[in-house]
LODRENFI-815733 format. One record per residue (C-alpha): residue number from 0; chain; x negated, y, z; residue in one letter. Coordinates in Angstrom, 3 decimals. Layout:
N
SITE    n  chain         u         v         w  res
SITE  NUM      A         X         Y         Z    A
...
***
This chain:
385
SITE    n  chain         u         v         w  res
SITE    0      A  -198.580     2.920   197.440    X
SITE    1      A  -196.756     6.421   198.452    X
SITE    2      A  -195.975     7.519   201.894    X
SITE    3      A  -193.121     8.927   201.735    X
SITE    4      A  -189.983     8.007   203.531    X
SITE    5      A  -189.832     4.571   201.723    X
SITE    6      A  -193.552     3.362   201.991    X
SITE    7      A  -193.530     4.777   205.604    X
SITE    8      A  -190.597     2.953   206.563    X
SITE    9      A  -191.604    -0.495   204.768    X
SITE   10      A  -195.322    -0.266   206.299    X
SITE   11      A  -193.761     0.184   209.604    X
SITE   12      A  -191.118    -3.100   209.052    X
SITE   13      A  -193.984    -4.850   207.632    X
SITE   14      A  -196.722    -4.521   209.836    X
SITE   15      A  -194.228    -4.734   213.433    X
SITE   16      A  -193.392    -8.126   211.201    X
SITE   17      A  -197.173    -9.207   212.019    X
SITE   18      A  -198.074    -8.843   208.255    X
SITE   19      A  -201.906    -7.150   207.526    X
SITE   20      A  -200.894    -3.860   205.708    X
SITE   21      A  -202.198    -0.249   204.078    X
SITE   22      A  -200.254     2.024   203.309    X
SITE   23      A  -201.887     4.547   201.073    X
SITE   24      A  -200.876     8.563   199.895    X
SITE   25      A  -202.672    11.468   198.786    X
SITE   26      A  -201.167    13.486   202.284    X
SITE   27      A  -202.797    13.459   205.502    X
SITE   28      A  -199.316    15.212   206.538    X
SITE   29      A  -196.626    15.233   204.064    X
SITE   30      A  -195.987    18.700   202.769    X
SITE   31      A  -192.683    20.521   203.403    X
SITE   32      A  -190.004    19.082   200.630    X
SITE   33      A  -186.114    19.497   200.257    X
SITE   34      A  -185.033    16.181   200.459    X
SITE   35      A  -182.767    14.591   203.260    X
SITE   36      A  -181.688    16.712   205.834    X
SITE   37      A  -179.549    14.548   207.508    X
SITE   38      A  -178.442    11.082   208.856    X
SITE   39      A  -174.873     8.966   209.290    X
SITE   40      A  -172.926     6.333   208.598    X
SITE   41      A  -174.426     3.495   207.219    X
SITE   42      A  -177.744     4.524   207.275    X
SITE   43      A  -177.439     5.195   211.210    X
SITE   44      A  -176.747     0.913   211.354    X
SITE   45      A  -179.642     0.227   209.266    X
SITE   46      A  -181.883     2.317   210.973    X
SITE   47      A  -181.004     0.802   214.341    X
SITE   48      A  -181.428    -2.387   212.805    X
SITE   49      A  -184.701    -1.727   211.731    X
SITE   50      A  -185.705    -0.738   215.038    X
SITE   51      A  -186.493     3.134   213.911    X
SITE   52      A  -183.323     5.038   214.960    X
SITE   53      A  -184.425     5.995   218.067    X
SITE   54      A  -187.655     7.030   216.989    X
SITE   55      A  -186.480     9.307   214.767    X
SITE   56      A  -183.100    10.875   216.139    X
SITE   57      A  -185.062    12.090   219.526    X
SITE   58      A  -186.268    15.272   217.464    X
SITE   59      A  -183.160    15.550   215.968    X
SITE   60      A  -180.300    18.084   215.771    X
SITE   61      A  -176.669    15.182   216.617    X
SITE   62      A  -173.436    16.592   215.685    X
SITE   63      A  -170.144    15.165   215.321    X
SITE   64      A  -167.329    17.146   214.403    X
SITE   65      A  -167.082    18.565   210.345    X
SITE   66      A  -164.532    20.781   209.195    X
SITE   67      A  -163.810    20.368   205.685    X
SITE   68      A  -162.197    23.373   203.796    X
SITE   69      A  -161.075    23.859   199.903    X
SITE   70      A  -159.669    27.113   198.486    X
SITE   71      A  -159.304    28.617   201.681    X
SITE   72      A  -157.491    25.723   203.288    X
SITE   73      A  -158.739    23.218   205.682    X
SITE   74      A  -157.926    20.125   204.285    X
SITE   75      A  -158.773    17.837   207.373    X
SITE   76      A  -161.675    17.146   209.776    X
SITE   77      A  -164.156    14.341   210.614    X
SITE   78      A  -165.484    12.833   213.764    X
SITE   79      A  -168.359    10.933   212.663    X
SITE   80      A  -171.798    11.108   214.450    X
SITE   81      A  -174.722    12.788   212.196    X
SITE   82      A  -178.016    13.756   212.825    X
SITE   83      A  -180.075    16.426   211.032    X
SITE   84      A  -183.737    16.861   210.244    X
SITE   85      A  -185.733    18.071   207.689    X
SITE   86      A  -187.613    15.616   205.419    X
SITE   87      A  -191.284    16.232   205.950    X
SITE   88      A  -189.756    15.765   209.854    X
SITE   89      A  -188.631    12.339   208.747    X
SITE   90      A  -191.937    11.045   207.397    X
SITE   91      A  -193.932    12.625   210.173    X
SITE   92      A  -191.598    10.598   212.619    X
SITE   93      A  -191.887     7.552   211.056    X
SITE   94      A  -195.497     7.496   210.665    X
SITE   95      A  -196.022     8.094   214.209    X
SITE   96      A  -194.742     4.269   214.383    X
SITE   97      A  -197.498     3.032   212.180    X
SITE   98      A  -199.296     0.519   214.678    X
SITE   99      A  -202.492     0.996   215.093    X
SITE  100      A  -203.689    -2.271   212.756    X
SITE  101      A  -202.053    -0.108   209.704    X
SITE  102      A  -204.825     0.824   207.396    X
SITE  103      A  -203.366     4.568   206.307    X
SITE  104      A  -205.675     5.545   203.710    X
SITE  105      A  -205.382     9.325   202.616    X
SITE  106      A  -206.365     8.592   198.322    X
SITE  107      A  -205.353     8.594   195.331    X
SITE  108      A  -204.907     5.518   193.287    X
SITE  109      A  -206.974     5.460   190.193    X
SITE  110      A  -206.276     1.857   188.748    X
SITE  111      A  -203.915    -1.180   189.721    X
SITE  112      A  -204.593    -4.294   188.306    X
SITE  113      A  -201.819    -7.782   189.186    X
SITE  114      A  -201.351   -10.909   188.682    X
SITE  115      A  -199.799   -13.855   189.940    X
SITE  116      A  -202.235   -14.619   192.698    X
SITE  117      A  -203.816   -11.358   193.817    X
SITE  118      A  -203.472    -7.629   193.343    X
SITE  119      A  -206.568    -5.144   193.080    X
SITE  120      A  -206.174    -1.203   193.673    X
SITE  121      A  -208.759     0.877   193.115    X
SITE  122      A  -209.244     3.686   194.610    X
SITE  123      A  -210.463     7.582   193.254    X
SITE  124      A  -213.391     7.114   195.460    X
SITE  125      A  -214.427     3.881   194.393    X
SITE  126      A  -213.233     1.514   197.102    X
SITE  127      A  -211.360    -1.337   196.454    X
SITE  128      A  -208.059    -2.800   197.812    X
SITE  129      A  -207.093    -6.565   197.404    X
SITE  130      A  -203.549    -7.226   198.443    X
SITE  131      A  -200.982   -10.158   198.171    X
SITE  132      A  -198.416    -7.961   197.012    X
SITE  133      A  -198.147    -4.392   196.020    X
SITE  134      A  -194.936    -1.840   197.130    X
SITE  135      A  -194.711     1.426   195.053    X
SITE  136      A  -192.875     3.585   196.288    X
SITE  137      A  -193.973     6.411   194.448    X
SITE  138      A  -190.794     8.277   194.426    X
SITE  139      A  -189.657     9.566   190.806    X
SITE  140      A  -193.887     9.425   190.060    X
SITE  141      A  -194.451     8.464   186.615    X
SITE  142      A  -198.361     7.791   186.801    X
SITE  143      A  -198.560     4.300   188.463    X
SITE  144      A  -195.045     2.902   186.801    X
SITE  145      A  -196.737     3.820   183.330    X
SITE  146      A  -200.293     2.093   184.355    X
SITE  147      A  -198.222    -1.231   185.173    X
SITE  148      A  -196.184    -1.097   181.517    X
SITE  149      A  -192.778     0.233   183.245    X
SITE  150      A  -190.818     3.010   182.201    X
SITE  151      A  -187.987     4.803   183.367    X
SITE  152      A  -184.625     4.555   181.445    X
SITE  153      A  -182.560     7.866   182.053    X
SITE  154      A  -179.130     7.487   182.668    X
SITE  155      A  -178.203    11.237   182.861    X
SITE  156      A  -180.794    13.839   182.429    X
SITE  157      A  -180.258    17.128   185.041    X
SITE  158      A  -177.944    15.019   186.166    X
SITE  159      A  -177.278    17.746   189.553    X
SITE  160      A  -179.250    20.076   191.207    X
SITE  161      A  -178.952    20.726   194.641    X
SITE  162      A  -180.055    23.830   196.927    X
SITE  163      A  -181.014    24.308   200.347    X
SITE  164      A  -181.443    27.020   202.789    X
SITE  165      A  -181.196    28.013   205.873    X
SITE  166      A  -178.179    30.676   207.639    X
SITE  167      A  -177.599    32.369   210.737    X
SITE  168      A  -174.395    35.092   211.772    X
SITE  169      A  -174.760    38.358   211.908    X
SITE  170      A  -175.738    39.979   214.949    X
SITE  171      A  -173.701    39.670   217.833    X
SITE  172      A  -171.296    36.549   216.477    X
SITE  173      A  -171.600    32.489   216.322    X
SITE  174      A  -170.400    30.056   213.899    X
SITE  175      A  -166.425    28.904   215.407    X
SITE  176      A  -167.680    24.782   214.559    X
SITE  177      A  -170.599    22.352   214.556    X
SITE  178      A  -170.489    22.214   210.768    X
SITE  179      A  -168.718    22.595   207.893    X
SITE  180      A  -167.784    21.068   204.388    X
SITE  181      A  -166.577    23.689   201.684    X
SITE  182      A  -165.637    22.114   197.790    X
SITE  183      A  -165.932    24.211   194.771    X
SITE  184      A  -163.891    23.633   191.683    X
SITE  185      A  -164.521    22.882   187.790    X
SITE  186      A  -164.916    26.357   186.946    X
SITE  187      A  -167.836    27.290   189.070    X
SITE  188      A  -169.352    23.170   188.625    X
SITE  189      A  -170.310    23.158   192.411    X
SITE  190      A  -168.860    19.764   194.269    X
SITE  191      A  -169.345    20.949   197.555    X
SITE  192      A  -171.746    23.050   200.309    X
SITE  193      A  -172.217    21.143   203.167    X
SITE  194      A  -173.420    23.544   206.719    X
SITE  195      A  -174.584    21.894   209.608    X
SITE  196      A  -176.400    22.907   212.756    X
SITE  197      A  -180.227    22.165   212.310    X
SITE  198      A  -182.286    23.654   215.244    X
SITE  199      A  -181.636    27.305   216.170    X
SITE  200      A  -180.031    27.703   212.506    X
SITE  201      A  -177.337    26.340   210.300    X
SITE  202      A  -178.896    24.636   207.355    X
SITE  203      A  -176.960    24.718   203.915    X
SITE  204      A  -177.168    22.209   201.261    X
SITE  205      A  -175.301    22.937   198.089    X
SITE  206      A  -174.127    20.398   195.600    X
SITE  207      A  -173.993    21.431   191.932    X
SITE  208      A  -173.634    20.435   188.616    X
SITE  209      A  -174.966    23.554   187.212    X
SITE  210      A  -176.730    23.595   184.136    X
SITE  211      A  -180.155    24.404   185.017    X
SITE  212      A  -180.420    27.421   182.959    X
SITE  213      A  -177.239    29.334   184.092    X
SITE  214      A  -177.433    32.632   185.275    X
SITE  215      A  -175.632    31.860   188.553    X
SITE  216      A  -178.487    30.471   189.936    X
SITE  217      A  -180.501    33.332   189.377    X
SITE  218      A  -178.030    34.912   191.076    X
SITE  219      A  -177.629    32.924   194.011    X
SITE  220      A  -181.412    33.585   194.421    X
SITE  221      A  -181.419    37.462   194.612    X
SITE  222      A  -178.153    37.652   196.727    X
SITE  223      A  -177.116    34.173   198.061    X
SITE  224      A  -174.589    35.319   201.062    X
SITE  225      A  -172.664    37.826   198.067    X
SITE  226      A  -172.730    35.086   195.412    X
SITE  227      A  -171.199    32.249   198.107    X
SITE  228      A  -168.567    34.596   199.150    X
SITE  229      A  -167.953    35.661   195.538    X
SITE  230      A  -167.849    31.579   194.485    X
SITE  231      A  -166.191    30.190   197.981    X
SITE  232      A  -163.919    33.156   199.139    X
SITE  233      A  -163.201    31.079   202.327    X
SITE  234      A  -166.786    31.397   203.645    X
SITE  235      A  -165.722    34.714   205.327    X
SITE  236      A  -162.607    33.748   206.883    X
SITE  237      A  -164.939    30.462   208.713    X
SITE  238      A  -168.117    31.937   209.052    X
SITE  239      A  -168.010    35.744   208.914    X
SITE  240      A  -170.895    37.135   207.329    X
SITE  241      A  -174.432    35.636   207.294    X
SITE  242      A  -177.862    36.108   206.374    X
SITE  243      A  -179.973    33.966   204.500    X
SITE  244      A  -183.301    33.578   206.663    X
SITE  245      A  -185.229    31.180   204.366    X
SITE  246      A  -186.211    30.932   200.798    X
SITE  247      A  -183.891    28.905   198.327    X
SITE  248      A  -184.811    25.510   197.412    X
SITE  249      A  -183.807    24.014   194.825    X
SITE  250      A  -183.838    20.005   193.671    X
SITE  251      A  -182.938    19.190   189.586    X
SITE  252      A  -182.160    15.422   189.726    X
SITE  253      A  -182.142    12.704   186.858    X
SITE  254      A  -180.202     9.541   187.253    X
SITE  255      A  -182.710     7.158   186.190    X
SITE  256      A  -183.375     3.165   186.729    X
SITE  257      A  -187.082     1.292   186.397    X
SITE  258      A  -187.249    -0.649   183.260    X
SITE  259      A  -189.556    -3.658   182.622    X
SITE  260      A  -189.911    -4.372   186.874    X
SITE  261      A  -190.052    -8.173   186.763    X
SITE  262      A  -193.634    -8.291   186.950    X
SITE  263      A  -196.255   -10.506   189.073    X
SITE  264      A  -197.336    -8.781   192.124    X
SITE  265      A  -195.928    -5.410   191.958    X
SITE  266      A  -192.094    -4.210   193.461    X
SITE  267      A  -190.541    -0.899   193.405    X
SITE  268      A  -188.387     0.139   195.983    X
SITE  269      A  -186.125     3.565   196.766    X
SITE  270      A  -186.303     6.007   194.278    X
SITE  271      A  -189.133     4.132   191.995    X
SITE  272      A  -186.726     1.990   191.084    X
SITE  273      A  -183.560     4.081   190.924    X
SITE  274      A  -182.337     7.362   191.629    X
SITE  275      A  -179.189     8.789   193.242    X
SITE  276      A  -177.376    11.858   192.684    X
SITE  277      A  -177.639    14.053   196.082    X
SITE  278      A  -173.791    14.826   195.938    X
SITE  279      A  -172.649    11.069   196.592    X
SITE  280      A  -174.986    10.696   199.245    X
SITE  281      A  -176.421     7.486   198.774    X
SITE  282      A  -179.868     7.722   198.131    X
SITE  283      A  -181.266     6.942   201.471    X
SITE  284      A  -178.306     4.194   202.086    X
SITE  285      A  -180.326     2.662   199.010    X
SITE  286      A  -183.399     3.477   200.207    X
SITE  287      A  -183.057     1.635   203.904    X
SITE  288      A  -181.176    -1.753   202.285    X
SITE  289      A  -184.457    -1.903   199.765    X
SITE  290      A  -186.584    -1.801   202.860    X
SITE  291      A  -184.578    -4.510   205.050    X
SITE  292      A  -183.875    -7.116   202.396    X
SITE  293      A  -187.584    -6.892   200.987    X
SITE  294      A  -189.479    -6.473   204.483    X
SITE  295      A  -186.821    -8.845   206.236    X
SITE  296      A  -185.665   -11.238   203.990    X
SITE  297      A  -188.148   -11.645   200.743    X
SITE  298      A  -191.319   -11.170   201.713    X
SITE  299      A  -191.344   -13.879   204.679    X
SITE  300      A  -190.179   -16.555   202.624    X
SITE  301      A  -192.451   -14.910   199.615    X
SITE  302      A  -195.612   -15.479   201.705    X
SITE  303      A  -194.043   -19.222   203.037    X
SITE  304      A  -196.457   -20.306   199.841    X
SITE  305      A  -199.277   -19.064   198.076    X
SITE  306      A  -199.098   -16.801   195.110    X
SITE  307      A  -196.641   -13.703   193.843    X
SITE  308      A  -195.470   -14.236   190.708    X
SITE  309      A  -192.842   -12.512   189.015    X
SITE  310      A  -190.067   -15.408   190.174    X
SITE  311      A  -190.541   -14.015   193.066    X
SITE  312      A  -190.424   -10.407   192.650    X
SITE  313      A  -187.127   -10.650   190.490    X
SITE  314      A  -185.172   -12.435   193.515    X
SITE  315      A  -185.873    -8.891   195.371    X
SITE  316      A  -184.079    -7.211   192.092    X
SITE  317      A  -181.287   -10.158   191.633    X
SITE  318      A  -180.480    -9.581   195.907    X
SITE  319      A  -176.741    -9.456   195.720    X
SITE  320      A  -176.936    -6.960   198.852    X
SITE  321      A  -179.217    -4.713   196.908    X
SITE  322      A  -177.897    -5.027   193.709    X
SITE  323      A  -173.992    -3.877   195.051    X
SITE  324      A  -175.774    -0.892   196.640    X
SITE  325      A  -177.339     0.316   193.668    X
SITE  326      A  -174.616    -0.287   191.649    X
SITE  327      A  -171.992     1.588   193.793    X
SITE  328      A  -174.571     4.549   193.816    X
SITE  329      A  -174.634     4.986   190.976    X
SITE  330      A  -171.103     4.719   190.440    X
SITE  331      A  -170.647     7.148   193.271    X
SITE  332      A  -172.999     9.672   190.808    X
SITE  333      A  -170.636     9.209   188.172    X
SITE  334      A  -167.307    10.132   190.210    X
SITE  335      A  -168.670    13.131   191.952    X
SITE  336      A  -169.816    14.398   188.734    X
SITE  337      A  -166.401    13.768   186.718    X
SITE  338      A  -164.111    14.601   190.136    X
SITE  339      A  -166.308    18.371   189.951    X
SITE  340      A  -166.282    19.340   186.194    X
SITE  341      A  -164.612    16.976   183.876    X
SITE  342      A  -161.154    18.844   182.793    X
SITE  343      A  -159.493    15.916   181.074    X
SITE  344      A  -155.998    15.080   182.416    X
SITE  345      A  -157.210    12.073   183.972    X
SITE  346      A  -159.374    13.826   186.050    X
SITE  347      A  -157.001    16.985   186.981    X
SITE  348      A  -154.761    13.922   188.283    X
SITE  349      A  -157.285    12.300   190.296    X
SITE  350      A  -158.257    15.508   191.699    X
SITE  351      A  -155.118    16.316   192.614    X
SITE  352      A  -154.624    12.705   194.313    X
SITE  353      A  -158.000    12.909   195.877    X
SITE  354      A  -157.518    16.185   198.105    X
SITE  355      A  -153.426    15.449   198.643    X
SITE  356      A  -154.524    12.023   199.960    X
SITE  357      A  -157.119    13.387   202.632    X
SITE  358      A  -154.736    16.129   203.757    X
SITE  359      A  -152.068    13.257   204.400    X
SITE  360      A  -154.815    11.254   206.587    X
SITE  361      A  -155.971    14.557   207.953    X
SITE  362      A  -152.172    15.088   209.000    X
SITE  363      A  -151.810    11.819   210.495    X
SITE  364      A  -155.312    12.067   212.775    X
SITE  365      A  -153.681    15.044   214.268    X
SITE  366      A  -150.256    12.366   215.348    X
SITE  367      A  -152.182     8.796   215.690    X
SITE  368      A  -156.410     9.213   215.137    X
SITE  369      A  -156.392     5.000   215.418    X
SITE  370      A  -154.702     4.864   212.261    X
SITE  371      A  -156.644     6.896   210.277    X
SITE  372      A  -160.176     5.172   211.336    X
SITE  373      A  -159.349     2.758   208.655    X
SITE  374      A  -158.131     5.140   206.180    X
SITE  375      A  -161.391     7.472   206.776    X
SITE  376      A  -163.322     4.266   206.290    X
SITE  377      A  -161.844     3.080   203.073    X
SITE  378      A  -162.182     6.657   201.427    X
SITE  379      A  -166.392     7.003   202.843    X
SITE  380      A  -166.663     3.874   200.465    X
SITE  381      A  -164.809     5.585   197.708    X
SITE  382      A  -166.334     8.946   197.793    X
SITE  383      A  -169.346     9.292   199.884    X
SITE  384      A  -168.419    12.958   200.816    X
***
């Protein structure tokens, strides 16, 4: 139930696994939404191990090298292979996998009904769906968790909110580097605006921890190019000047986890069961290890005997791969979050130590690059950024 990224992806596992499967959403074609934008890392291994990477990185826009620049300084540079594509791009891709013996039903779900033997979905039409097990992955979808007695616990409410938009250079000029990686400071709240080549324009995602009613965003709106330079004085000096060539927008995220999930017949996976904050970037790293241990690890030996009860379901929640994933996201969320705004003296220190340390590693790349592929390493795991 939902295809999106998540129920895409796990009817695609699922189904290649020789298991019977529908997958159903309420869009033929999944409307345009500013979600992820791009690929690396981690989720470039899982997605090769799921046997999707090369589906999806064909349409893609690959870049490697990521110049990363705070108050007017560059403060070092990575070499790390990333691909970028919108969202709605994503899901399309991913679909277009769906073997043919998927049942993709365009609906929406009036009534769910479990148990520890069989599931029953029905349908707004009428029709009904009998399943062994159910997946939601309704995204942050509060209809379906509600009908099946769960509810969402929030952790932090407006926890970020992120922006995206597209940029090109003024007439005449190019951009000097395949993308870029600007931080803010605690006085303007933004963590960082990441530019990267998408297409035949750069795309911009910027990480905030704006309240959502400040002024600034309004702002940003009517003149984004003169509010970045105003905010991020270096823009100018790496980019020149730019024009904004598509509308703002905009995503308000709350860090929230699934409450009352050990249930007969039903899992959640991705954001149905947790959230992420954009900044750390590890929502689709969460997203991908939900998929491979429940599509390649629990549901095999689930269906190795009859029934679905909720022993079952909570060895999916209790996975110790899982469960260090989720918990270092949301970790992750925290740290961005306190490393942006918080103006406590801890915080100015480990500010301080945070940048001085990557400029040292940035410094010793340019003498020895062998050494620092460990360093670079360590500090991906600390800071996802």
């Amino acid at each position: 139930m939902g295809g999106g990224l998540s129920g895409s992806l796990a009817s695609v596992v699922l189904s290649r696994a020789g298991h019977r499967v529908t997958l159903i959403d309420r869009h033929t074609v999944y409307p345009k939404e500013f979600r992820v934008e791009k690929l690396a890392g981690q989720q470039i291994s899982i997605l090769r191990r799921l046997g999707l990477l090369d589906a999806i990185t064909t349409s893609a826009t690959p870049f490697r090298d990521t110049v990363n620049i705070r108050a007017c300084r560059t403060i070092d540079r990575s070499d790390e292979q990333h691909y970028a594509l919108r969202y709605e791009e994503i899901v399309r891709l991913v679909r277009a996998q769906l073997p043919p013996s998927v049942d993709f039903i365009v609906d929406r779900v009036a009534s769910v009904t479990t148990g520890p033997k069989r599931q029953q979905v029905v349908l707004s039409d009428g029709r009904i769906i009998s399943a062994d097990l159910l997946v939601l992955a309704t995204g942050m979808g509060d209809v379906l968790r509600l009908k099946l007695g769960m509810r969402r616990r929030i952790v932090a409410e407006k926890q970020s909110i992120s922006f995206g938009f597209s940029i090109v250079p003024e007439a005449g000029s190019k951009f000097k580097c395949g993308s870029f990686t600007f931080y803010g400071g605690v006085s303007d709240r933004i963590d960082y605006l990441s530019l990267f080549p998408l297409g035949n324009v750069m795309r911009a995602n910027l990480f905030t921890f704006l309240d959502h009613q400040d002024p600034w965003i309004r702002q940003l709106r009517r003149a984004p190019a003169a509010t970045l330079h105003a905010v991020l004085p270096g823009l100018r000096a790496y980019l020149g000047d730019f024009a904004v060539v598509e509308g703002i927008e905009n995503w308000t995220m709350d860090l929230s986890v699934a409450e009352n999930v050990d249930q007969d017949g039903v899992v959640l996976i991705g954001d149905a069961f947790q959230t992420s904050c954009p900044a750390a970037g590890t929502g689709v790293t969460r997203l991908l290890t939900d998929i491979d241990r429940l599509c390649n690890v629990h549901v095999p030996r689930w269906l190795e005997s009859p029934g679905m009860d909720r022993n079952k379901i909570t060895q999916f929640y209790n996975d110790p791969v899982k469960t260090a994933v989720d918990a270092e996201a949301m970790r992750l969320a925290h740290y961005r979050r306190s490393l942006t705004v918080d103006r406590s003296l801890r915080w100015n220190l480990e500010r301080r130590k945070h940048f001085t340390r990557r400029r040292v590693v940035g410094w010793i790349d340019q003498i020895s690059p062998g050494i620092t592929a460990q360093l670079r390493s360590y500090r991906r795991k600390r800071t996802s950024a």
